[in-house]
C-alpha positions as CSV (number, residue, x, y, z in Angstrom):
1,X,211.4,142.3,-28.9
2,X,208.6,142.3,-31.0
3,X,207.2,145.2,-32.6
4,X,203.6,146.0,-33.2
5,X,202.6,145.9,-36.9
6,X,201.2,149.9,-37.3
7,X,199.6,149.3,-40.0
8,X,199.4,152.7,-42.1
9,X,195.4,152.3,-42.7
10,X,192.5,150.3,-41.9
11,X,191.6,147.7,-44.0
12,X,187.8,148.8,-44.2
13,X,186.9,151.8,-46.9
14,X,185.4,154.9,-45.5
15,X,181.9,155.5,-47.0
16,X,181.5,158.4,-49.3
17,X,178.4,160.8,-48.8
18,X,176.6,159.6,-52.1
19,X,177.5,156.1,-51.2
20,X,175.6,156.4,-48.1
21,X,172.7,158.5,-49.7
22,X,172.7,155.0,-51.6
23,X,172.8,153.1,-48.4
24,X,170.1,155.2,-46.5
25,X,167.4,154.6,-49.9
26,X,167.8,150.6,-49.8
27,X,167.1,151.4,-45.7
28,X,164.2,153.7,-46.3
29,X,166.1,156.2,-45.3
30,X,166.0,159.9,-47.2
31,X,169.5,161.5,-46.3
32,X,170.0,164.9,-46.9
33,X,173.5,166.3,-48.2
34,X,174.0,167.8,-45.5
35,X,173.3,164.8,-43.5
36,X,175.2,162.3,-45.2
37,X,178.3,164.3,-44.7
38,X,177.6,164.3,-41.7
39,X,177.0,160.4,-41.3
40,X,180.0,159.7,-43.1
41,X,182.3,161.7,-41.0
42,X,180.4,159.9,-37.9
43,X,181.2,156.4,-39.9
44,X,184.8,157.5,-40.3
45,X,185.3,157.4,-36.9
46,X,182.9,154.4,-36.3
47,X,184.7,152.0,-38.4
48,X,188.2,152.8,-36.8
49,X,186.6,150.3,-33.9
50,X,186.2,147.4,-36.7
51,X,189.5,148.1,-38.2
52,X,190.9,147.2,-34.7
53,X,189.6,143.5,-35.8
54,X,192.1,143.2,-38.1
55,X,194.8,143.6,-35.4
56,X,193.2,141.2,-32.8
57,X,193.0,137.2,-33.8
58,X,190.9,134.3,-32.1
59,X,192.1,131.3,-30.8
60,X,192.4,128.7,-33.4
61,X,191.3,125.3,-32.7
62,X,194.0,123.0,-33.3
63,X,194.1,119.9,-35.2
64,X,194.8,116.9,-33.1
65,X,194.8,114.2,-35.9
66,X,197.0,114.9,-38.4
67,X,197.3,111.8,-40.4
68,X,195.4,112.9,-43.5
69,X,194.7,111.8,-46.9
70,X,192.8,114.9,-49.4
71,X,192.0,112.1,-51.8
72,X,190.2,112.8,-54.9
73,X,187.2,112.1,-56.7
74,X,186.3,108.6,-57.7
75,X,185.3,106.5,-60.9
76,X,181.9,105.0,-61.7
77,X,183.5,101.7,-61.3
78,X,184.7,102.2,-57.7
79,X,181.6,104.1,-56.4
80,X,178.7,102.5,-58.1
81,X,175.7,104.1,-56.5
82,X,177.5,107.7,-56.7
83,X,177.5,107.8,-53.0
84,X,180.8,110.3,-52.9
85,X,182.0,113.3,-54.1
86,X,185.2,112.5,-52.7
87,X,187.3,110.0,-51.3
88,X,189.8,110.9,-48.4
89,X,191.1,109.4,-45.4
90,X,191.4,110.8,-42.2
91,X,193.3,108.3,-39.2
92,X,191.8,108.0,-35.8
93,X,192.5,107.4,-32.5
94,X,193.8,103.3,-32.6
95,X,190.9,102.6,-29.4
96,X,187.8,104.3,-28.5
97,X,184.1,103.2,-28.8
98,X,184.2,103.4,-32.4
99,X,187.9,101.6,-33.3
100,X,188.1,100.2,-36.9
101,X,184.7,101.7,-38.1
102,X,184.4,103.8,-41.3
103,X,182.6,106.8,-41.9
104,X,181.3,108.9,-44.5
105,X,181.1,112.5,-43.6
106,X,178.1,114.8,-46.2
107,X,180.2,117.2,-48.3
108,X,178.3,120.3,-46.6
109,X,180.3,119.4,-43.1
110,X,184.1,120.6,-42.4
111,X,186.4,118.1,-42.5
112,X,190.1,120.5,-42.4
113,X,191.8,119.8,-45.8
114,X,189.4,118.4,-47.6
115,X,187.5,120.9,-49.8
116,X,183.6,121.2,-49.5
117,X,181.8,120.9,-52.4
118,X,177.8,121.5,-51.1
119,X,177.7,119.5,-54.4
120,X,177.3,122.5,-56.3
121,X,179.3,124.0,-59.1
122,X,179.9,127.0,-56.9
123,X,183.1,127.8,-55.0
124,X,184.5,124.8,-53.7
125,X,186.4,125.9,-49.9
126,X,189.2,124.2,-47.9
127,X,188.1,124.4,-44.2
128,X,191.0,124.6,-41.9
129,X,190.0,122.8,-39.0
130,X,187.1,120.1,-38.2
131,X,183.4,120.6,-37.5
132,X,182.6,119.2,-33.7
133,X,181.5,115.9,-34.6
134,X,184.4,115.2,-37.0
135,X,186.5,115.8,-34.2
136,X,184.4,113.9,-32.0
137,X,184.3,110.7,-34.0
138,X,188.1,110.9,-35.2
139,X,188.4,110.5,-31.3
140,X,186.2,107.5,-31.0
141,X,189.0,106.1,-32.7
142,X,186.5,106.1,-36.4
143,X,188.3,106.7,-40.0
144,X,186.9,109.2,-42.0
145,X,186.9,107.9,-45.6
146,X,185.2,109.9,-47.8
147,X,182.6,113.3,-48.2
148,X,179.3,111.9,-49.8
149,X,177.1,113.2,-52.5
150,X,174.1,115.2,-51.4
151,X,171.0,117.6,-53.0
152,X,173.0,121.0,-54.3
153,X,173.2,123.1,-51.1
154,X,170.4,120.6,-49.4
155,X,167.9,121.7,-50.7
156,X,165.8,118.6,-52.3
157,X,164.5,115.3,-51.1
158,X,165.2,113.3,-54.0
159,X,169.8,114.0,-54.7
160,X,168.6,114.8,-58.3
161,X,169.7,118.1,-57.9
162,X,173.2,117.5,-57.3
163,X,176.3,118.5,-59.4
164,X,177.6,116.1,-59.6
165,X,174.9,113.5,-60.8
166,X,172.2,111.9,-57.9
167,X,173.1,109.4,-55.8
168,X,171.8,106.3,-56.3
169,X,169.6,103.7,-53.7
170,X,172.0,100.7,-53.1
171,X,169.0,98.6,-53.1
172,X,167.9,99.3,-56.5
173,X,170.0,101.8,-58.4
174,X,167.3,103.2,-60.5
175,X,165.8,105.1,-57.3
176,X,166.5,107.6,-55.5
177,X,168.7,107.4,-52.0
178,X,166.7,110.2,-51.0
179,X,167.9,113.8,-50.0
180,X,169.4,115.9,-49.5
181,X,171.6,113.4,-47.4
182,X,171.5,110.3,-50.0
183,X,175.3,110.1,-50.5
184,X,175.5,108.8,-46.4
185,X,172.4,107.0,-46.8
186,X,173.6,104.7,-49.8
187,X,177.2,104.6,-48.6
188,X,175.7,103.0,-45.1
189,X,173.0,100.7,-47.4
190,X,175.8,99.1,-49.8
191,X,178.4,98.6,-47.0
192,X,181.1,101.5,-48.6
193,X,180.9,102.9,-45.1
194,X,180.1,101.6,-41.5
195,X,178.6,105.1,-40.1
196,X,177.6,108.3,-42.1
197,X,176.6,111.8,-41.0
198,X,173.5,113.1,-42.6
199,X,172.2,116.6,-41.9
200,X,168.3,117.5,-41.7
201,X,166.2,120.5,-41.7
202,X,163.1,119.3,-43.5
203,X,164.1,115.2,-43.2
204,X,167.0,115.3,-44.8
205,X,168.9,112.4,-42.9
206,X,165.3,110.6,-42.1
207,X,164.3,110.1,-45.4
208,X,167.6,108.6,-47.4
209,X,167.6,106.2,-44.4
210,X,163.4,105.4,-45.4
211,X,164.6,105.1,-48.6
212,X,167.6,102.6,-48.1
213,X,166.3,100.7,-45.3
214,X,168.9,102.3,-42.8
215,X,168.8,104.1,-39.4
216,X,169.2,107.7,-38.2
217,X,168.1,110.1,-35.7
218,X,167.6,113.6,-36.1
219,X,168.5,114.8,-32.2
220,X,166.5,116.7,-30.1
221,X,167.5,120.5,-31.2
222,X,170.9,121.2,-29.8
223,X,171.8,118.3,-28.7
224,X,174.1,117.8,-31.0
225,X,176.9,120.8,-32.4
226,X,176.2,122.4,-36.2
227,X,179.8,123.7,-35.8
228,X,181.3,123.5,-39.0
229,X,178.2,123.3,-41.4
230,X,177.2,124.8,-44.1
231,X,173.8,126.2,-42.3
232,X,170.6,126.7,-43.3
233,X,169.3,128.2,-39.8
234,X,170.2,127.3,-36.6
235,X,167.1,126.4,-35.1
236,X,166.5,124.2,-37.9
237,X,169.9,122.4,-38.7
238,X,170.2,119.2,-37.3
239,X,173.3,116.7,-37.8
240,X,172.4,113.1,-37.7
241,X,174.2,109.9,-36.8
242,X,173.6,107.3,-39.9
243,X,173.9,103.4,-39.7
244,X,172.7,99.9,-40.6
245,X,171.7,99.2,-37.4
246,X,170.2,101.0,-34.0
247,X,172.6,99.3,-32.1
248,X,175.4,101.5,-34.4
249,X,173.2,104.2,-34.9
250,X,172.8,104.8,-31.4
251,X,176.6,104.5,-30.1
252,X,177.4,107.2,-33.0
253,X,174.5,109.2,-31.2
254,X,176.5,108.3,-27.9
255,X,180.0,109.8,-29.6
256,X,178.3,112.9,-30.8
257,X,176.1,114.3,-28.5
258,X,176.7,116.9,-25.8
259,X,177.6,120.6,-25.5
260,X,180.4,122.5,-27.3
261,X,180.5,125.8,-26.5
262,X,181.9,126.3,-30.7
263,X,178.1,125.1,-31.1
264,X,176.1,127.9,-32.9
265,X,173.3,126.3,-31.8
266,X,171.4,128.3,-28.6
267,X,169.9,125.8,-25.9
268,X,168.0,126.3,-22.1
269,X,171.2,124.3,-20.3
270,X,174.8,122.2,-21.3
271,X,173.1,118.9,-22.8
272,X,175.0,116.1,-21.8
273,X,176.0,113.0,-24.1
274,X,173.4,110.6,-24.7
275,X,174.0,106.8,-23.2
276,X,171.4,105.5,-26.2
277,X,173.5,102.6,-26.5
278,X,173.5,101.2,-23.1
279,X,169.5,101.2,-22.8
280,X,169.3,99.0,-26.1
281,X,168.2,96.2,-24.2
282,X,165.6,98.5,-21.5
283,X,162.3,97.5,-24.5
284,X,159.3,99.1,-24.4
285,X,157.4,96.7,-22.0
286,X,154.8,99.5,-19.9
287,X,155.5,102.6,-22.6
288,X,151.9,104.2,-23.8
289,X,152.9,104.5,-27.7
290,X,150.7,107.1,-29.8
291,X,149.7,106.7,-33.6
292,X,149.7,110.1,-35.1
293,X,146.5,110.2,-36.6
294,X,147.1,112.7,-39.1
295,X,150.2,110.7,-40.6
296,X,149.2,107.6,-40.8
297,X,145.5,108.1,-43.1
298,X,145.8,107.8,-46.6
299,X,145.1,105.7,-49.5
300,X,144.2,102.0,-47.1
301,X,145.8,99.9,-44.8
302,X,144.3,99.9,-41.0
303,X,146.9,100.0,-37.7
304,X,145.3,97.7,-35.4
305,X,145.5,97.5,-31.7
306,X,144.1,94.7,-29.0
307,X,142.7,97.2,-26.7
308,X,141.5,99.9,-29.2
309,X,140.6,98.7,-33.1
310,X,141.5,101.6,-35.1
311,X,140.3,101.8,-38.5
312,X,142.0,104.4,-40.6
313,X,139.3,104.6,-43.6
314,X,140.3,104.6,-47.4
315,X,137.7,107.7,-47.4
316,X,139.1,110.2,-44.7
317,X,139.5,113.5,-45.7
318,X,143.0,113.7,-43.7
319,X,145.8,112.8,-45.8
320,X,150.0,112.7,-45.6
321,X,149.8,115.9,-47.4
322,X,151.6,116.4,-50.0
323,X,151.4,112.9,-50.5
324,X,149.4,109.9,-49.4
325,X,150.7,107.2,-47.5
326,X,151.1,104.3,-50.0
327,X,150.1,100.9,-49.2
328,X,153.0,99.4,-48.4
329,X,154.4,102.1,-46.2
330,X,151.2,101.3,-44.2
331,X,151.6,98.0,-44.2
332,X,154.8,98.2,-42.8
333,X,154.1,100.6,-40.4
334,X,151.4,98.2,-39.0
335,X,153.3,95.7,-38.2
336,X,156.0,97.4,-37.0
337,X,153.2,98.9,-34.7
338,X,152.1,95.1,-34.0
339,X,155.5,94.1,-32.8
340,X,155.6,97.2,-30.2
341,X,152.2,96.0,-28.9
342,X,153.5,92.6,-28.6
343,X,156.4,93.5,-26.8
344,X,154.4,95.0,-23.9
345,X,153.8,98.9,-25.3
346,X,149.9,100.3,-25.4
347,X,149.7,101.6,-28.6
348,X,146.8,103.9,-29.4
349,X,146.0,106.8,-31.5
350,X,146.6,110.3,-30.5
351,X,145.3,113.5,-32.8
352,X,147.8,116.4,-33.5
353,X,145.4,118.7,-35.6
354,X,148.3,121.3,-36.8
355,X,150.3,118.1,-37.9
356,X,149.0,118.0,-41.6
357,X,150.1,122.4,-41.8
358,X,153.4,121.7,-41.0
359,X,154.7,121.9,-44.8
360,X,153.0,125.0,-44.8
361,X,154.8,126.6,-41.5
362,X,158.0,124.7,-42.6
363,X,157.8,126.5,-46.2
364,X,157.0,129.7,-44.6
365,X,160.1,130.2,-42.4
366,X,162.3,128.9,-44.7
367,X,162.2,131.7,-47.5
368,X,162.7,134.0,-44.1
369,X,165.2,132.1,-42.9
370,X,167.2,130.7,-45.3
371,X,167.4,134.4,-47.1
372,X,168.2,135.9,-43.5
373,X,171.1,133.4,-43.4
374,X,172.4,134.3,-47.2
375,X,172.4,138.0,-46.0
376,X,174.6,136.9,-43.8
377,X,176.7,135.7,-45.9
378,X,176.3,131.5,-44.6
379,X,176.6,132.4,-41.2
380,X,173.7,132.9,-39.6
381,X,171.8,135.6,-37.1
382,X,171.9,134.6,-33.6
383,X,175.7,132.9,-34.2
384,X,176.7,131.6,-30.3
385,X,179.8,129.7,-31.3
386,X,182.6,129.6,-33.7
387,X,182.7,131.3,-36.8
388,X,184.8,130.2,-39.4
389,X,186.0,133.6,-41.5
390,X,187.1,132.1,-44.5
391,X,183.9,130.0,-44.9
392,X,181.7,133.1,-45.0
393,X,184.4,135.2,-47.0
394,X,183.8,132.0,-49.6
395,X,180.1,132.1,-49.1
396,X,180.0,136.0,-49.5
397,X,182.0,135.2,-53.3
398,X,179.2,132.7,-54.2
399,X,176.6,134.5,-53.1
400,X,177.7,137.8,-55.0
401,X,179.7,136.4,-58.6
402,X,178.0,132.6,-58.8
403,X,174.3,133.2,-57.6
404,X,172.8,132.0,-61.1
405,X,174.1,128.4,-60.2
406,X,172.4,128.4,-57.4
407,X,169.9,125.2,-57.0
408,X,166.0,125.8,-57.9
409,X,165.1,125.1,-53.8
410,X,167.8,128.3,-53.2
411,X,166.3,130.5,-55.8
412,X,162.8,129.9,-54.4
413,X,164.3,131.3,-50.7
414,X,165.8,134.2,-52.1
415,X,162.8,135.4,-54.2
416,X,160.5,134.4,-52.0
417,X,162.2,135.7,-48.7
418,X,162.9,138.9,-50.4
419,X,159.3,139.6,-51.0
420,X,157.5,138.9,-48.6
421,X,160.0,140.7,-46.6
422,X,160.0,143.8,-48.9
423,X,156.1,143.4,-49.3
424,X,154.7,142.0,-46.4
425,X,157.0,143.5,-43.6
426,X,158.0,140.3,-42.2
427,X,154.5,139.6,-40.9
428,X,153.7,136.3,-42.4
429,X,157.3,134.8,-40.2
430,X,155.9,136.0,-37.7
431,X,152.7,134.1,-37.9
432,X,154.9,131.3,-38.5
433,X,157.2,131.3,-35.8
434,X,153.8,132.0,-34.1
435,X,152.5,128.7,-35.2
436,X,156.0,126.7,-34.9
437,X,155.2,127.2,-31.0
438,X,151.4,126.3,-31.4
439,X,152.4,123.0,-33.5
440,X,155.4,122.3,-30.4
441,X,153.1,122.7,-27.8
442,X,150.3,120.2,-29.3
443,X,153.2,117.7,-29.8
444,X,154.5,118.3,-25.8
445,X,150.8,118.1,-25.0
446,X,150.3,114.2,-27.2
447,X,153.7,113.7,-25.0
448,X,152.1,114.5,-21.7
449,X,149.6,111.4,-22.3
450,X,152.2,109.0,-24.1
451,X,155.7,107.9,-23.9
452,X,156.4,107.5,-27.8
453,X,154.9,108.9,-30.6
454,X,154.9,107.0,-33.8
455,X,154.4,107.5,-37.9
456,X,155.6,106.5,-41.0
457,X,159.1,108.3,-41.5
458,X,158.0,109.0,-45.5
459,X,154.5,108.1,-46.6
460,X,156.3,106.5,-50.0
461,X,159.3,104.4,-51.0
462,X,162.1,105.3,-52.6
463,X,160.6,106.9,-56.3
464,X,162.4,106.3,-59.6
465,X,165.3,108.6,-60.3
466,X,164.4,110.9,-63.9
467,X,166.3,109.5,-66.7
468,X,166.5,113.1,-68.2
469,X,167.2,116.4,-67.8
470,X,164.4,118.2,-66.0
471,X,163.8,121.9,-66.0
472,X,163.6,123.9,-62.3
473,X,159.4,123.5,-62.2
474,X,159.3,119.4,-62.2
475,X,162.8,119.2,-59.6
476,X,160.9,121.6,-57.4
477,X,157.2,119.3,-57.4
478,X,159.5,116.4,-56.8
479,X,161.9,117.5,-54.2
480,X,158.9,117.8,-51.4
481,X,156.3,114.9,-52.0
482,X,158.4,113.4,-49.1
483,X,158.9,115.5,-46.0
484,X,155.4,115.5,-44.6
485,X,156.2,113.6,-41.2
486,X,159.7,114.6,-41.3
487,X,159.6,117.7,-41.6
488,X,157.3,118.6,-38.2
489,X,160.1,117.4,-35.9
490,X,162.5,119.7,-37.4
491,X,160.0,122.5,-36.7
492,X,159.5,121.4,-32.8
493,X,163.3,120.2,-31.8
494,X,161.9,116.7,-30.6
495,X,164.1,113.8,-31.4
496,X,163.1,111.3,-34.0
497,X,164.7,107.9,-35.4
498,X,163.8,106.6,-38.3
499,X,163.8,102.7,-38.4
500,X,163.1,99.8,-41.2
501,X,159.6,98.7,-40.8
502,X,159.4,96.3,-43.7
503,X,159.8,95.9,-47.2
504,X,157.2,96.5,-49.6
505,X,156.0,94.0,-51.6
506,X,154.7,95.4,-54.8
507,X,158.3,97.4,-55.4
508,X,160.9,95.5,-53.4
509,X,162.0,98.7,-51.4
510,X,162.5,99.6,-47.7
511,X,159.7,101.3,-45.4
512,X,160.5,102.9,-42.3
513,X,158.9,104.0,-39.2
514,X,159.6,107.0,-37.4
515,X,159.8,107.1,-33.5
516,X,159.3,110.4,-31.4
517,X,160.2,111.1,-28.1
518,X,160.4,114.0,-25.3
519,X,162.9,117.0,-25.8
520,X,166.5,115.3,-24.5
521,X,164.9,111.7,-24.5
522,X,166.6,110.6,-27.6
523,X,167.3,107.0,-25.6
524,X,164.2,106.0,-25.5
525,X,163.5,106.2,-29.2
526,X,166.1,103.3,-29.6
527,X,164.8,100.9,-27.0
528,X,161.4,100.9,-29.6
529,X,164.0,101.2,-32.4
530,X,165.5,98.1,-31.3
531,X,162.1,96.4,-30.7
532,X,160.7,97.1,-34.6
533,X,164.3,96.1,-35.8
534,X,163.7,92.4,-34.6
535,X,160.7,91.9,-35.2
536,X,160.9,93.8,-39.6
537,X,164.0,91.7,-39.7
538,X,165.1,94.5,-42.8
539,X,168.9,95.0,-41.5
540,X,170.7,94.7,-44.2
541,X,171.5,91.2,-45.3
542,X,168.9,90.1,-42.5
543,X,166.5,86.7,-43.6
544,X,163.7,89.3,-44.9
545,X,165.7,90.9,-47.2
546,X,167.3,88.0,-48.7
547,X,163.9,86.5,-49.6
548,X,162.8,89.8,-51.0
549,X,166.0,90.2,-52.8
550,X,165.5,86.6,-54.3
551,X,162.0,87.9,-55.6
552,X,163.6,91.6,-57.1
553,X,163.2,90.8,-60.5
């Protein structure tokens, strides 16, 4: 017969009166003596109900593929464009939709018994069991082969913030892959991997597919589990399917999607998978498609319609803030917005006036949110789904003994939450959280009138990676010239896949278009995908990108 375990004591530490004096100050709070005797004899009693936690254990989920490989990092000469921190192997299912296909996974995602780096010279944890869409894919009958390099704890655009060096574009290693999901985005571009996960919250997926000439999606908020991430806020996190092609990109969307109730991630509903794959073929013959003013003005280049001649002028006063939209980028963006018109789409311009602010709302809810998710040690407010323990025990060391090795982006959100918390009573998140719905409604309301949306997914190529060290100031300038159109979908939940477009001709490098859809239609985003993919010809080793390639010097 088993016997209880009667433990002796609890495992949490009783409060002393003076520690709670303590306590009560950093709460605004002036205890009295008297008082906090009193509150600690109240807390003595209080904390016997937590103590009970230590007697009472949730379900684990078990493992159902076993078949693993840890691995081990790997040389210069076997991973040339530092697209891994790690290489592993993980068996599938032998069938599915995804038999045979590799994938990378990004080193902030769970992958149970293979350690997470965040590429950061923090703590490095062992998870113990598999995010959602690990599990997921392992089941589509997909290898896992190896975690990929990424921004230290996400937080850059560029991977030069990274421990373990930046990845590097597989189109021309002297650029960046882009961040803070490069390592997927060059392991897809150089053929290391057939799929990749990437995770966004600013563009993060979006952008090292602009950079590489690759595809990915960010979802429609919630549609697909963050179980098992490293989060940043869970109305912000996003984890993306990444691939060469729509086709691919799109049945990894397929695999993915749909509700998990160890989702942390709150949504209206159960979202079912998506069935991207199967509309491929559907086109975009009859869909209204609208040109987001405010991302596409800049330094030249005109979109051009039949119906409607739009001029964008070299003088407007609207720009891709922080960045203008380079020539190139435009040009590719025209024509990819040519080829939708040819295939039957109206494609006209549409004004969303709080489009060119949404840096500033993004920025602004950030240093709240990402310092309300370090006080909680990694694991969020507003936690619906699984939690792992030993993830935020880990998190809760870093935070405490290894905070000076935090990344420049991180410092920023801890100082930065901290004060205006401290100094401005939360008031300026709530102006932005304010805003976030006033910026969501005018995109819903450009969505009332059109089918598709449509800008430039980052208004430059891929820049040239430093060739030195660089000190905080100059990682931070760099680390955000890129997220102006990205980082408004993360803001307002809609879905949006970032596609090739062209190639530039002055540099050699990949643009990309980004297409935007309704909340929960992420499908149709790939019939248009699939439209601009024909017509750029970019995929890699397609007949455009041979003849540019011929003409790299």
């Amino acid at each position: 017969m088993a016997m209880p375990r009667g433990r002796i004591r609890g495992f949490v530490r009783r409060p002393t009166p003076e520690q709670l004096t303590e306590i009560g100050a950093a709460e605004h709070l002036s205890l009295t003596p008297r008082e906090a005797e009193q509150y600690a004899a109240v807390l003595d009693q209080t904390l016997a109900s937590v103590d009970r936690l230590d007697e009472l254990h949730a379900p684990a989920t078990p493992l159902t593929f076993t078949d693993r490989d840890p691995g081990g990092p790997v040389s210069d000469a076997e991973d040339p464009y530092h697209a891994f921190v790690r290489r592993c192997h993980v068996k599938g299912a032998p069938d599915g939709p995804l038999a045979g296909l590799t994938v990378g996974v990004k080193d902030n995602l769970a992958v149970a018994g293979i350690p997470i780096t965040n590429a950061s010279r923090t703590l490095t944890y062992t998870p113990v069991t598999d995010a959602v869409v690990v599990t997921r894919l392992l089941e589509a009958g997909a290898d896992i082969v190896g975690k990929t390099n990424l921004d230290d704890f996400s937080t850059s655009g560029t991977g030069e913030s990274s421990w373990y060096g930046p990845a590097r574009n597989a189109v021309d290693p002297a650029r960046s892959s882009g961040g803070s999901s490069g390592g997927s985005g060059s392991a897809v571009r150089s053929g290391a991997v057939d799929l990749a996960i990437g995770v966004d919250e600013g563009g993060s997926a979006r952008i090292p597919a602009s950079f590489n000439g690759v595809v990915s999606i960010k979802p429609t908020q919630g549609l697909v589990p963050s179980h098992g991430l490293t989060y940043m806020d869970h109305t912000i996190d996003a984890v993306c399917p990444m691939a060469r092609t729509v086709e691919l990109t799109a049945r990894m969307l397929d695999v993915m999607s749909g509700h998990s109730d160890r989702d942390p991630q709150w949504v209206r509903g159960k979202p079912e998978p998506t069935k991207a794959a199967a509309g491929l073929a559907g086109g975009v013959d009859g869909l209204r498609i609208g040109v987001v003013t405010e991302a596409v003005s800049g330094i030249g280049g005109a979109f051009i319609a039949e119906a409607d001649r739009v001029r964008v002028s070299r003088n407007t006063q609207q720009s891709c803030d922080p960045a203008s939209c380079e020539p190139g980028v435009l040009a590719g963006f025209e024509s990819a917005c040519t080829a939708l018109r040819d295939a039957g789409a109206t494609v006209s311009p549409v004004s969303i006036p709080l489009w060119t602010d949404g840096w500033a709302i993004a920025t602004t809810l950030l240093l709240h949110l990402a310092w309300l998710t370090t006080q909680s040690d990694g694991a969020g407010y507003s936690h619906l789904g699984e939690v792992d323990v030993e993830r935020t025990h880990a998190f809760g060391l870093v935070r405490r003994l290894e905070a000076d090795s935090f990344p420049p982006f991180f410092k920023v959100w801890l100082l930065g939450g901290r004060y205006l918390h401290d100094n401005y009573f939360s008031t300026y998140f709530a102006k932005a959280a304010n805003l976030r719905r006033a910026l969501t409604a005018q995109i819903d309301e450009a969505l009332s009138s059109f089918d598709l949306l449509v800008t430039p997914t980052t208004p430059q190529v891929a820049p040239v990676l430093l060739d030195r060290p660089a000190e905080d100031p100059e990682l931070l300038t760099r680390g955000t010239t890129m997220v102006a159109n990205t980082c408004v979908l993360n803001l307002s939940g809609h879905p949006a896949l970032a596609v090739p477009s062209g190639v530039d001709p002055e540099t050699a490098m990949p643009t990309s278009i980004q297409i935007i859809a309704p909340h929960w239609a992420d499908a149709l985003t790939f019939r248009a995908g699939a439209v601009v993919e024909r017509a750029a010809g970019v995929t890699p080793g397609g007949a455009a990108e041979v003849a540019m390639a011929a003409a790299r010097p």
